[in-house]
C-alpha positions in Angstrom: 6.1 1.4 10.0 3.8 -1.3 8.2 0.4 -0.6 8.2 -1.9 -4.0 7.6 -4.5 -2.3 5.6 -7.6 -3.6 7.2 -9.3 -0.3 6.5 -8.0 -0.3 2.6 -10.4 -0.3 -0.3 -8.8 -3.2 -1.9 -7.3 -6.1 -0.4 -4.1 -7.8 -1.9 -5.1 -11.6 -1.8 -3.6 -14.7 -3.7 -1.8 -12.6 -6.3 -4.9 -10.5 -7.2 -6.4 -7.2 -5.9 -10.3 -8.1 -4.8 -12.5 -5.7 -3.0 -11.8 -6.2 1.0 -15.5 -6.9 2.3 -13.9 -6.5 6.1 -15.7 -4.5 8.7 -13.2 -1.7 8.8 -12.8 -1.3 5.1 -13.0 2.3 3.6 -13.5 4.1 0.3 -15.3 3.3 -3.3 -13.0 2.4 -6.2 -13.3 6.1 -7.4 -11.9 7.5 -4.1 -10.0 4.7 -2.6 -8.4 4.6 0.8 -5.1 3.4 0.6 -2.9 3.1 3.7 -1.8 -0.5 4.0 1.7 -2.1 3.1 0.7 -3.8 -0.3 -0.1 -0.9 -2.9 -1.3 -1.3 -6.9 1.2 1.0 -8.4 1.6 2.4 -11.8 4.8 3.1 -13.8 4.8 6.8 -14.6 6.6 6.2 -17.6 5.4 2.8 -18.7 2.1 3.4 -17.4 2.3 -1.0 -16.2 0.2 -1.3 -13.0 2.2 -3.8 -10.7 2.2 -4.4 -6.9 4.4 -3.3 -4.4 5.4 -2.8 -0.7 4.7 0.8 1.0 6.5 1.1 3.9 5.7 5.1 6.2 9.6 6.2 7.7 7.3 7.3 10.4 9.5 10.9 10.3 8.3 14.0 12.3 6.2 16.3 10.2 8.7 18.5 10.0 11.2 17.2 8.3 9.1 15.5 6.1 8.3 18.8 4.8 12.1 19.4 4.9 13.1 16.8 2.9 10.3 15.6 1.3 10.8 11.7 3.1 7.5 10.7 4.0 7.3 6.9 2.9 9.7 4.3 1.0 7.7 2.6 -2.4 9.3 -0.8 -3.2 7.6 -2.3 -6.3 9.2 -6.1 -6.3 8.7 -9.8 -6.1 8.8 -9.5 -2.0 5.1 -9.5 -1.3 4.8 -13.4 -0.7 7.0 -13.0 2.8 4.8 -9.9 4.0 1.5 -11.6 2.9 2.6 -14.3 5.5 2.9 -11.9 8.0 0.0 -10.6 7.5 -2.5 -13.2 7.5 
């Protein structure tokens, strides 16, 4: 399930995260609301922040807690294609 992440903190926009000033947006930059598709990321082991695709399986609770599957993270170069959705 995609999630277009009106109500996000940040908006991903031309290649560069910028405040989103829409009506529905959420959160301060100390406590941000993050539930939309594009998603800053950072490399736990690199610490590089980068930009990437979160996309919810949309699993019943309980087998979330089960197996621990709650969302899929894809960090990439794919962004362009969902931006186009998007807007």
């Amino acid at each position: 399930m995609l999630d277009s992440g009106e109500a996000d903190t940040l908006r991903y926009q031309h290649g560069e995260w910028e405040r989103n000033a829409g009506p529905l947006a959420k959160g301060s930059e100390k406590n941000s609301y993050r539930h939309g598709v594009f998603r800053r990321m950072k490399d736990n082991f690199t610490h590089v922040e980068m930009t990437g695709l979160f996309i919810n399986t949309n699993r019943l609770p309980t087998e979330a807690k089960t197996n621990g599957l709650r969302a899929m993270k894809y960090p990439g170069s794919t962004l362009r294609c969902f931006a186009g959705l998007r807007n």
